[in-house]
C-alpha positions as a Python dict, from the first residue, in 0.01 Angstrom:
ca = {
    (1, 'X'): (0, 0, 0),
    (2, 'X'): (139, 389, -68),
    (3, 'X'): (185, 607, 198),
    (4, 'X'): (-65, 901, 168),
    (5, 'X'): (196, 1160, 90),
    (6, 'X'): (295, 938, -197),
    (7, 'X'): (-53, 892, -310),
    (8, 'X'): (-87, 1237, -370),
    (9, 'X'): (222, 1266, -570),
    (10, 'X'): (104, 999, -751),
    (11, 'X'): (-206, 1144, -855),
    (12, 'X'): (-66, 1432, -962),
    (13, 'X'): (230, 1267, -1166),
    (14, 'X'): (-84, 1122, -1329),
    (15, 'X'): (-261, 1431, -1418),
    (16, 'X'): (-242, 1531, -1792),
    (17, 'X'): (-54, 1823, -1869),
    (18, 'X'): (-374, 2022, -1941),
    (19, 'X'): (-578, 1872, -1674),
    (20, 'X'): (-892, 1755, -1685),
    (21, 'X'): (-1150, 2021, -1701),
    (22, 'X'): (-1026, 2350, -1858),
    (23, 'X'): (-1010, 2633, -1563),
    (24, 'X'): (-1211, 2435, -1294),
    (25, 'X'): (-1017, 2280, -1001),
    (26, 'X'): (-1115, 2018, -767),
    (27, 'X'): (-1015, 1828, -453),
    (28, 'X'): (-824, 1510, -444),
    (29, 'X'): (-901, 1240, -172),
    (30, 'X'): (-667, 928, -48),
    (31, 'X'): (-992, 745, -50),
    (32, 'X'): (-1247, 633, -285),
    (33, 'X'): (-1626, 702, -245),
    (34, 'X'): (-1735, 396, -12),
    (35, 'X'): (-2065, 206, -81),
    (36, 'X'): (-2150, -189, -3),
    (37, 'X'): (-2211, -474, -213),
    (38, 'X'): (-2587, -466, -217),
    (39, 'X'): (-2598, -126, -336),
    (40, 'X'): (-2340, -164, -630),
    (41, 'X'): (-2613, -467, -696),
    (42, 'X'): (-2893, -187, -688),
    (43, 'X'): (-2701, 47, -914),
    (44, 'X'): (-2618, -244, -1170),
    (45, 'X'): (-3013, -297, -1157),
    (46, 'X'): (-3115, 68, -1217),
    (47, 'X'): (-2908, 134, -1561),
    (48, 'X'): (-3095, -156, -1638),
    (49, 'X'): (-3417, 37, -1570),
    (50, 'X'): (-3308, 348, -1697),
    (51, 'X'): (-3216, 182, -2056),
    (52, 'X'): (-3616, 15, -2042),
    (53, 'X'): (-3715, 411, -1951),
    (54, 'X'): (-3563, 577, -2194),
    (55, 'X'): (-3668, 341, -2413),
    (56, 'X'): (-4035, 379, -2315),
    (57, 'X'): (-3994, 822, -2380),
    (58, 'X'): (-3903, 788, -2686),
    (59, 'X'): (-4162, 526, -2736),
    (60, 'X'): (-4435, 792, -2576),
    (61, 'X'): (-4325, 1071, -2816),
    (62, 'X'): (-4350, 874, -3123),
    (63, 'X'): (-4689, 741, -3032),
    (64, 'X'): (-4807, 1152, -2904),
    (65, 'X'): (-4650, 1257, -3271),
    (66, 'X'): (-4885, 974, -3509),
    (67, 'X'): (-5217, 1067, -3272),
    (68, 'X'): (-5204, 705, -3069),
    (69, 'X'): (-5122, 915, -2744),
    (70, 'X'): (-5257, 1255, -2655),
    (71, 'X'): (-5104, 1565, -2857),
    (72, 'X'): (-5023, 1717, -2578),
    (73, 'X'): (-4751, 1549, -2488),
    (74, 'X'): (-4540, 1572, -2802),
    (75, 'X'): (-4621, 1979, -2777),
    (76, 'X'): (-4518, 2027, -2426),
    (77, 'X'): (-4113, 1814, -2549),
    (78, 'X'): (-4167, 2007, -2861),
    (79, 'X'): (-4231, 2369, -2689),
    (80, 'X'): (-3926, 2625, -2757),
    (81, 'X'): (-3725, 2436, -3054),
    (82, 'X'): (-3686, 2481, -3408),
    (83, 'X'): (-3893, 2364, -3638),
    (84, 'X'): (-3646, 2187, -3824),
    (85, 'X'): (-3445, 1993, -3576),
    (86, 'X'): (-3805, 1840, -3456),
    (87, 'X'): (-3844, 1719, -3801),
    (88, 'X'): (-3540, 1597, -3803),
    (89, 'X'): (-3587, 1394, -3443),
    (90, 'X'): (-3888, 1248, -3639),
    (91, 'X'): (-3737, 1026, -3920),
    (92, 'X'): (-3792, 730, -3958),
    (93, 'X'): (-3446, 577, -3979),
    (94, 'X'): (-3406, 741, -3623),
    (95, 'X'): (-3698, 590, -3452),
    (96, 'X'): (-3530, 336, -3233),
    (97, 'X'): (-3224, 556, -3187),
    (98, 'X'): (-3122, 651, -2763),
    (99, 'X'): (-2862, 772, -2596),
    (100, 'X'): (-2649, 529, -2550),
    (101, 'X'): (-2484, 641, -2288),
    (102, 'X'): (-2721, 672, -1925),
    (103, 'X'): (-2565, 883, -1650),
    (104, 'X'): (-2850, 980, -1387),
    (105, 'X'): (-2719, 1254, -1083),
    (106, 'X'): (-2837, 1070, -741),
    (107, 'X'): (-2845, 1241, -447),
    (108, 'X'): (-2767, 1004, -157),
    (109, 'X'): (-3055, 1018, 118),
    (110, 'X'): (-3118, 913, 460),
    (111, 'X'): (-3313, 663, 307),
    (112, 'X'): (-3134, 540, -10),
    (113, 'X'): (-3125, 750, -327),
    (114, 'X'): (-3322, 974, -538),
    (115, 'X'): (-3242, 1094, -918),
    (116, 'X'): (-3237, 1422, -935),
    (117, 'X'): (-3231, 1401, -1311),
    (118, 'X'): (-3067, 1179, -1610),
    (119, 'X'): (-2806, 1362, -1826),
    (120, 'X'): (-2771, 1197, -2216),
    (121, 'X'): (-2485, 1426, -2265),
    (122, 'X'): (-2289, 1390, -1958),
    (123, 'X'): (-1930, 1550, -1867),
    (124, 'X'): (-1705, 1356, -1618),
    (125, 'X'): (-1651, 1057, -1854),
    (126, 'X'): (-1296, 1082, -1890),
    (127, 'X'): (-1213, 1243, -1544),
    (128, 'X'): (-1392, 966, -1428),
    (129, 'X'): (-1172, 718, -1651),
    (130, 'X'): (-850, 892, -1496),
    (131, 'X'): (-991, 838, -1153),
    (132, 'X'): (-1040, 494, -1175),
    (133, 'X'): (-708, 406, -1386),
    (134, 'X'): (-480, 621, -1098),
    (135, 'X'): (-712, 441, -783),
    (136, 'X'): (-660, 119, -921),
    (137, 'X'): (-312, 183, -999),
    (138, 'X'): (-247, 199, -619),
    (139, 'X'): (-453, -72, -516),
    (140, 'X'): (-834, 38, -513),
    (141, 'X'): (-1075, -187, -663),
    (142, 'X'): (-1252, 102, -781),
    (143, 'X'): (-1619, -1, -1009),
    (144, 'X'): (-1542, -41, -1302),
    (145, 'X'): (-1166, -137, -1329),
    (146, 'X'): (-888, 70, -1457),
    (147, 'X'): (-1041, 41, -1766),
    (148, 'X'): (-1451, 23, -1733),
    (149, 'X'): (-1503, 394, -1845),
    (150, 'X'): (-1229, 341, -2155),
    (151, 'X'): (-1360, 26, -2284),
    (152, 'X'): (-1757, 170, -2238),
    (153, 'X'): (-1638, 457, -2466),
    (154, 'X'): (-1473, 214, -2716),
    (155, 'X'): (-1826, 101, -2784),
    (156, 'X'): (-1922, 419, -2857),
    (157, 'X'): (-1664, 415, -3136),
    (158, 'X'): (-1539, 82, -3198),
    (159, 'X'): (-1269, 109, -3476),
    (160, 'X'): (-1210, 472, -3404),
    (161, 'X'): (-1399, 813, -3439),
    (162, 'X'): (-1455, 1188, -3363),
    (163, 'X'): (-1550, 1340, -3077),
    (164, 'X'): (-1734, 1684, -3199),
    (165, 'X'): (-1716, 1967, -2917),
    (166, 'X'): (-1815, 2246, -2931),
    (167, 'X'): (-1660, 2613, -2757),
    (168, 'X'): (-2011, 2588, -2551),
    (169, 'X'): (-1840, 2286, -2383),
    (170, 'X'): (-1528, 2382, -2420),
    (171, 'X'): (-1479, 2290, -2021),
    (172, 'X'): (-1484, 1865, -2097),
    (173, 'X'): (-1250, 1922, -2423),
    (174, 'X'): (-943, 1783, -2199),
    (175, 'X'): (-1107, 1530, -2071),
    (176, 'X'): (-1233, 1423, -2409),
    (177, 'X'): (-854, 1426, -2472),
    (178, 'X'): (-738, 1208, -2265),
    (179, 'X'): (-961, 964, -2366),
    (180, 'X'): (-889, 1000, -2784),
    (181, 'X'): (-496, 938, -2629),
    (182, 'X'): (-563, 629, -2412),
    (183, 'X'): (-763, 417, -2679),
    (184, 'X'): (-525, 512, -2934),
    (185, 'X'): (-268, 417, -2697),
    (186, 'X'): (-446, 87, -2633),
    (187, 'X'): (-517, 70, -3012),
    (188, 'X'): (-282, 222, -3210),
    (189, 'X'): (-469, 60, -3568),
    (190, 'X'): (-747, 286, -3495),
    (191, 'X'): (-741, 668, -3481),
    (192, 'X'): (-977, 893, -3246),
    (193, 'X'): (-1008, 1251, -3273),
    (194, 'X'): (-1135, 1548, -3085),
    (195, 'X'): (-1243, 1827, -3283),
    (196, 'X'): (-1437, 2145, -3281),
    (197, 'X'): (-1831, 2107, -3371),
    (198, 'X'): (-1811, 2481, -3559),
    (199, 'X'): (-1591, 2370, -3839),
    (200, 'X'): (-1620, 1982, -3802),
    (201, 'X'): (-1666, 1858, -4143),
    (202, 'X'): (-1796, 1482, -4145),
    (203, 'X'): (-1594, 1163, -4265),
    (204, 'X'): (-1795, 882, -4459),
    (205, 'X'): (-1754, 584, -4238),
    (206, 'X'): (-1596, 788, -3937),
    (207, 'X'): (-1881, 784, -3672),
    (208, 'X'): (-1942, 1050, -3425),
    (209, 'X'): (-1977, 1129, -3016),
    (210, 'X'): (-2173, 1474, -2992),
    (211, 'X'): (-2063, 1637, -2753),
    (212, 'X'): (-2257, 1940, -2795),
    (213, 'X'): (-2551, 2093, -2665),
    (214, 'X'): (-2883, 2066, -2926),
    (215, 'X'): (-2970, 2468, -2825),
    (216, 'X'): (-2611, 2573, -2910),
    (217, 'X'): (-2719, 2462, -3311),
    (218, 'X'): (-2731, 2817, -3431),
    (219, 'X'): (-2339, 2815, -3307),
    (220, 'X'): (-2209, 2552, -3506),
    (221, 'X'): (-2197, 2687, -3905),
    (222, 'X'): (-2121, 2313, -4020),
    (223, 'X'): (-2399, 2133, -3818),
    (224, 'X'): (-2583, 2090, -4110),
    (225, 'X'): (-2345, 1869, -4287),
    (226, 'X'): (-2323, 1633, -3962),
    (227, 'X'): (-2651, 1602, -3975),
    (228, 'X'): (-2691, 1518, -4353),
    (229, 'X'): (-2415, 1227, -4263),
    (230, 'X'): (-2636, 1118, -4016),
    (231, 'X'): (-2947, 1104, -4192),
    (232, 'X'): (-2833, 959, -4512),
    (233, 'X'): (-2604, 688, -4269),
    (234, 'X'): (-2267, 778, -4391),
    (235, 'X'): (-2204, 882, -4023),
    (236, 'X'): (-2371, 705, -3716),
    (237, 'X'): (-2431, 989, -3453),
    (238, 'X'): (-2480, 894, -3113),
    (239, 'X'): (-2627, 1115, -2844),
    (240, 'X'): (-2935, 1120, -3159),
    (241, 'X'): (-3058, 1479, -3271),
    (242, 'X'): (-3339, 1410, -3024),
    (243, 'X'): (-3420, 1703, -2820),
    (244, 'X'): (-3716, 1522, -2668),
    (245, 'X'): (-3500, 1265, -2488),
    (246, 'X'): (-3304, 1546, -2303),
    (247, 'X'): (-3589, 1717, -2140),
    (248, 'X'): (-3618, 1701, -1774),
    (249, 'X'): (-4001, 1702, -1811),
    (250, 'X'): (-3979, 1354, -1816),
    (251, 'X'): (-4007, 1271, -1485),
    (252, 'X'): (-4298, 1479, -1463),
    (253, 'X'): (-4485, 1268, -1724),
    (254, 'X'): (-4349, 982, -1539),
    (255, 'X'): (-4610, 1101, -1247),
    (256, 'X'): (-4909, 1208, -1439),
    (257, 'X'): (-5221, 979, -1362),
    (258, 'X'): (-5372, 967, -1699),
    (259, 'X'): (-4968, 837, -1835),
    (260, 'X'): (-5010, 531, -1531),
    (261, 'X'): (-5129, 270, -1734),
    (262, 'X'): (-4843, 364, -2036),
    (263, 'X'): (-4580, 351, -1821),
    (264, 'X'): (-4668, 75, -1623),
    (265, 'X'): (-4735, -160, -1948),
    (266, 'X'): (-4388, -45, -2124),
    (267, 'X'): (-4213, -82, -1771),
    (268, 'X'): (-4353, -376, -1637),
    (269, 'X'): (-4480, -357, -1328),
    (270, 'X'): (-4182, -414, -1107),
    (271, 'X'): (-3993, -128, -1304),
    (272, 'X'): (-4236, 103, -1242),
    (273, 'X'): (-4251, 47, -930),
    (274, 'X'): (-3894, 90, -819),
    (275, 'X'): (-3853, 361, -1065),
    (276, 'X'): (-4158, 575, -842),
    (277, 'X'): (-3945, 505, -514),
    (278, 'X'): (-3647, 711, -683),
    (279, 'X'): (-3760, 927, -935),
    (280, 'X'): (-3900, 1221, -721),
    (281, 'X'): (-4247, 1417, -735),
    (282, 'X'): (-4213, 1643, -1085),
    (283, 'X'): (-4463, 1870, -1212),
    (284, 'X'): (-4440, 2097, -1541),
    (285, 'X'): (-4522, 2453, -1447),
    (286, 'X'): (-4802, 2460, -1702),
    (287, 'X'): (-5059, 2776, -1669),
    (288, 'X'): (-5343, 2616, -1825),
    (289, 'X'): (-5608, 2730, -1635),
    (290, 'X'): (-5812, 2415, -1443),
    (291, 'X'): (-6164, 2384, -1392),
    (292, 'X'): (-6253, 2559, -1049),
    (293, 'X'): (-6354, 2252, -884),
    (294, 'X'): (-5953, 2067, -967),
    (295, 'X'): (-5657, 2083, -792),
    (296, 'X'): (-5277, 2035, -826),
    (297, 'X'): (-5207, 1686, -712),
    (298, 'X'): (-5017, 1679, -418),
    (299, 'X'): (-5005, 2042, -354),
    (300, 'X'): (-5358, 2069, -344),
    (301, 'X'): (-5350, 2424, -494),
    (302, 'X'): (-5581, 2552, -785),
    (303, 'X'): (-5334, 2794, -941),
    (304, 'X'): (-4963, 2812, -970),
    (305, 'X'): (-4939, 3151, -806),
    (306, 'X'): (-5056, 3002, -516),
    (307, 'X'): (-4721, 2822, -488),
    (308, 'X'): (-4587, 3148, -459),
    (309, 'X'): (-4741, 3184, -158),
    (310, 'X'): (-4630, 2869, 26),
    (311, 'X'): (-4430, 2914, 349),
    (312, 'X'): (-4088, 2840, 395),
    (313, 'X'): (-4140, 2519, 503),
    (314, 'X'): (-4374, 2427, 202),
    (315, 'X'): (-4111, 2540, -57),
    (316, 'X'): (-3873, 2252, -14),
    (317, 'X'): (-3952, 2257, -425),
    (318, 'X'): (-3672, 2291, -681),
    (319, 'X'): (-3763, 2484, -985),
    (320, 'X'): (-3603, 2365, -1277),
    (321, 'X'): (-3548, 2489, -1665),
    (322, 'X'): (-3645, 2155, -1839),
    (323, 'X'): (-3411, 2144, -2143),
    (324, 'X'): (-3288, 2303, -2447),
    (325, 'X'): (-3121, 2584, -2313),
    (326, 'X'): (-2818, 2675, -2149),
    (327, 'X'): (-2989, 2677, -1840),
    (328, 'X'): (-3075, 2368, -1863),
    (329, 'X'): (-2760, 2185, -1773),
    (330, 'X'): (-2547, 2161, -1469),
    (331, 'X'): (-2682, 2382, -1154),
    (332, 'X'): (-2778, 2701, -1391),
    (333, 'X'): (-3176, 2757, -1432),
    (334, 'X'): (-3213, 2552, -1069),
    (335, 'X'): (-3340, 2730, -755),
    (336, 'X'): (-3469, 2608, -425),
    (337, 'X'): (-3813, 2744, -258),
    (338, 'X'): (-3667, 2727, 7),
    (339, 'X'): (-3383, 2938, 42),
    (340, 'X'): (-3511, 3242, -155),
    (341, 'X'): (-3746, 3527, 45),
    (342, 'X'): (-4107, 3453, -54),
    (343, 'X'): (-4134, 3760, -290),
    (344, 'X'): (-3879, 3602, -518),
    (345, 'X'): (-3964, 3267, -534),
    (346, 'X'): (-4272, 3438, -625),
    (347, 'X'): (-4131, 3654, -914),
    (348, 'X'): (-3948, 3324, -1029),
    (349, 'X'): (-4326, 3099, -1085),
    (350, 'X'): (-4458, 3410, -1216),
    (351, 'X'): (-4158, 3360, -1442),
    (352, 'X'): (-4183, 3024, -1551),
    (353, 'X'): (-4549, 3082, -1605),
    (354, 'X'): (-4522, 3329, -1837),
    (355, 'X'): (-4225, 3126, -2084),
    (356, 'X'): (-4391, 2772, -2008),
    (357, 'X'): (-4485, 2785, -2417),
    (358, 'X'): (-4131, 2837, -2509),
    (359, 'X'): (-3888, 2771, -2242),
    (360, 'X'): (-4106, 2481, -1992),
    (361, 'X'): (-4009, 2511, -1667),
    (362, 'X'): (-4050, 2180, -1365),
    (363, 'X'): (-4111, 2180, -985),
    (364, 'X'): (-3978, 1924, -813),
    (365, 'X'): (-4012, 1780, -455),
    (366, 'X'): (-3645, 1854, -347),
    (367, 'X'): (-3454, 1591, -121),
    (368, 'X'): (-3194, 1662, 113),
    (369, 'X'): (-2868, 1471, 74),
    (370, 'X'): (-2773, 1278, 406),
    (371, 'X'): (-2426, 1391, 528),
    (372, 'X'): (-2097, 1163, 503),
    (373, 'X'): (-1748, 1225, 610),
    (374, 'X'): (-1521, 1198, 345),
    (375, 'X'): (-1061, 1284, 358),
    (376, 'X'): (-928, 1523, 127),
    (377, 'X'): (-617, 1729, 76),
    (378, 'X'): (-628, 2038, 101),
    (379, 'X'): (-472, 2220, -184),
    (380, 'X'): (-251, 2466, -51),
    (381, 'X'): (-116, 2303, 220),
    (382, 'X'): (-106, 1927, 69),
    (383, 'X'): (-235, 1844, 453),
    (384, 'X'): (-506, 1555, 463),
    (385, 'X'): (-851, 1779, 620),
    (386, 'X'): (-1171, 1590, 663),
    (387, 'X'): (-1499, 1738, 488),
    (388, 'X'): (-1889, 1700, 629),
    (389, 'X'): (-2096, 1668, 301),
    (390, 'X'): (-2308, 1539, 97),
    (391, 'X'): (-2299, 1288, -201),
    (392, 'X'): (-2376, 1328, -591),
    (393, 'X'): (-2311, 963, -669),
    (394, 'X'): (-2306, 971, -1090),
    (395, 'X'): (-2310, 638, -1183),
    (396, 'X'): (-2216, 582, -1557),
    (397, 'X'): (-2378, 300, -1786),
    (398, 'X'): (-2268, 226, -2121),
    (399, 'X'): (-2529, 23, -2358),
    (400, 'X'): (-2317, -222, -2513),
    (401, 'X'): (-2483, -470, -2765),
    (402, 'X'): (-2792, -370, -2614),
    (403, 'X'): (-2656, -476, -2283),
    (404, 'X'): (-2587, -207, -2023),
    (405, 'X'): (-2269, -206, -1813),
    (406, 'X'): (-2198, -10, -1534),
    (407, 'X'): (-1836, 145, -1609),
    (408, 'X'): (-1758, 349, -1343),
    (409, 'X'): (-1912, 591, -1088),
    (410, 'X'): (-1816, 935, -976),
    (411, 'X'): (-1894, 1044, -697),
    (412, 'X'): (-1891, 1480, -606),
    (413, 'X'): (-1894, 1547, -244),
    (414, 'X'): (-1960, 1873, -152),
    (415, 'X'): (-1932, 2086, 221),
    (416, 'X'): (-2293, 2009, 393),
    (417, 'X'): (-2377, 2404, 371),
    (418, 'X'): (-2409, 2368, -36),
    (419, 'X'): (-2767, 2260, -83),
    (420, 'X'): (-2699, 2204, -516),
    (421, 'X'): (-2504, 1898, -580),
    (422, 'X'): (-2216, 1969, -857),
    (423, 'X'): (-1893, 2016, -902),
    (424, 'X'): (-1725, 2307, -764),
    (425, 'X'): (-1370, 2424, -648),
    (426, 'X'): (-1447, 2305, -308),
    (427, 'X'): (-1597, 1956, -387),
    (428, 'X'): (-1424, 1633, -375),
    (429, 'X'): (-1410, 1416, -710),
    (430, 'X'): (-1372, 1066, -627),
    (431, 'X'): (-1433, 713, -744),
    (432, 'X'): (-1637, 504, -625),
    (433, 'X'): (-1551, 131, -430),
    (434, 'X'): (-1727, -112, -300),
    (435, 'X'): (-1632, -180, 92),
    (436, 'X'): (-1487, -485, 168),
    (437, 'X'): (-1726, -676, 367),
}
């Protein structure tokens, strides 16, 4: 075993020149992210689920877009993009297509786990790689192997590729480069490339990762000729053009009584189930007035301004941008009830209200994260400090052959006074290891 002082040279002997994430910094821990056998058994179990769900939204939309579903649905994914990209999302050659990569953000309860939402277009893949390949290299059995996250990728691009990103997301390009250098290290026949979405111009026969955001489309000059690849199958494209899959309004749908029987026919009853014990309360922020003698379930309100009105202690409610806008990704376009004064969480649902048909908004029951003690050094002083937080536990499943395989799992600790899970200067990024028994 290395002594700690060694470790930490060691990890950052590891480090790329160029780091990992461009201008962010993290902390470093001795230890990986603890959990026990039965829940790595539960995670295994839930990308599992997740695949069947995702499978089962795109399933909805398609069904909302031909009239066997209500219309309704389809409009409120549809609400805000261009009119072109949802035709696009609707060919036919596309209709099976989903991301094929799952990542959901859990936040770690008192009682087990909640998903706070599922990203298709997640960041962290190949810090989470490096992670795992320096643990392991000192002895952690980290989930996942050394490996896990490098040969999930692979599958992505088998016999080589491009990874298209774009300056929107610039932050994940060195990460993105680590991993092009690793697989062609491990396969030097095959070539993988990292290049810039504006000017990418597409390769017949090269496949593509998008790593790019489906608003950021008016930034990206070239897009058009990706997309042209993609549809005539010169060029298989994974995340799909599907703006519909990347909504958070999902797991507000998920809830919605008159959905039940949909979901719990394409789930099977056992996945449905178990997906209702972690997939919180959502609601879309829709002002559609309701008959006076209805209700909002749950809230028991008649109007959305009255959840303006709610007291402190009734605003433990997270209001969320749903997708398909730069708000829509990491901790931008969230905000807690709870910790703004009453006049601004009311100026924020009169907000939402009034963009719902453009920009849809979600409220969602928010769940505390239970608190963990977790090492780390601290960065100026290399000293080993102990931090009080709570866990972001991003488990990362790769569908493989239509099999998914959990790679690897990062977990983001943060101090116990941040209330947003996410990565931040003062969070710890660590892998993830099942205890010894």
């Amino acid at each position: 075993m290395h002594a700690e002082p060694d470790k930490l040279a060691a990890f950052r002997n590891a480090l790329p020149k160029e780091g990992l994430f461009a201008g962010k910094e993290f902390l470093l821990s001795p230890d990986p992210f603890p959990i026990d056998g039965a829940f790595e058994k539960e995670l295994e179990q839930l990308g599992h689920r997740l695949f069947v769900f995702q499978r089962a939204c795109n399933e909805l939309y398609q069904r909302s877009v031909k009239g066997k579903q209500p219309a309704w649905i389809a409009a409120y994914l549809d609400a805000g993009k261009p009119a072109e990209l949802i035709e696009f999302s609707r060919q036919k050659q596309f209709r099976d297509d989903v991301p094929l990569i799952i990542r959901p953000d859990l936040v770690l309860t008192e009682t087990g786990y909640t998903i706070a939402e599922i990203d298709s277009v997640p960041g962290g893949i190949g810090l989470t790689g490096w992670l795992n390949q320096t643990y392991a290299a000192i002895g952690s059995k980290v989930i996942g192997g050394p490996e896990g996250m490098l040969e999930g990728f692979r599958s992505l691009l088998a016999e080589g590729g491009d990874i298209a990103i774009s300056e929107e997301s610039r932050t994940y390009r060195p990460e993105m480069n680590w991993i092009a250098a690793q697989l062609h290290k491990k396969h030097p026949e095959f070539e993988w490339r990292v290049v810039e979405a504006e000017t990418y111009e597409p390769v017949a026969g090269r496949n593509v990762y998008r790593f790019f955001e489906l608003f950021d489309l008016p930034n990206l000059p070239r897009v058009s000729e990706l997309m042209n690849a993609a549809r005539k199958g010169t060029a298989r494209v994974t995340p799909p053009f599907k703006p519909y899959l990347e909504e958070k309004m999902w797991f507000a749908l998920f809830w919605m009584q008159p959905l039940r029987e949909f979901w719990r026919r394409e789930l099977g009853e056992k996945y449905f189930l178990k997906l209702q014990e972690v997939i919180p309360y959502t609601w879309p922020l829709d002002p559609t007035l309701l008959p006076q003698h209805a209700v909002i379930p749950r809230l028991e309100i008649h109007d959305w301004r009255e959840a303006g009105k709610l007291s402190q202690k009734d605003r433990d409610l997270l209001l969320k941008v749903s997708g398909f806008s730069p708000l829509g990704w990491g901790s931008r376009g969230v905000v807690l009830g709870s910790d703004l004064p009453q006049a601004e969480w009311e100026r924020e649902i009169e907000e939402a209200l009034a963009t719902f048909d453009r920009s849809p908004r979600i409220l969602q029951r928010f769940h505390k994260g239970r608190l963990i003690d977790h090492r780390y050094w601290d960065n100026a002083t290399d000293e080993i400090k102990t931090m009080r937080g709570r866990v972001r536990l991003c488990p990362y499943f790769f569908v493989e052959n239509a099999k998914v395989i959990l790679r690897g799992a990062l977990a983001t600790i943060v101090p116990a006074d941040k209330k947003l899970l996410h990565g931040m200067r003062d969070a710890i990024l660590a892998p993830t290891q099942v205890q010894p028994a």
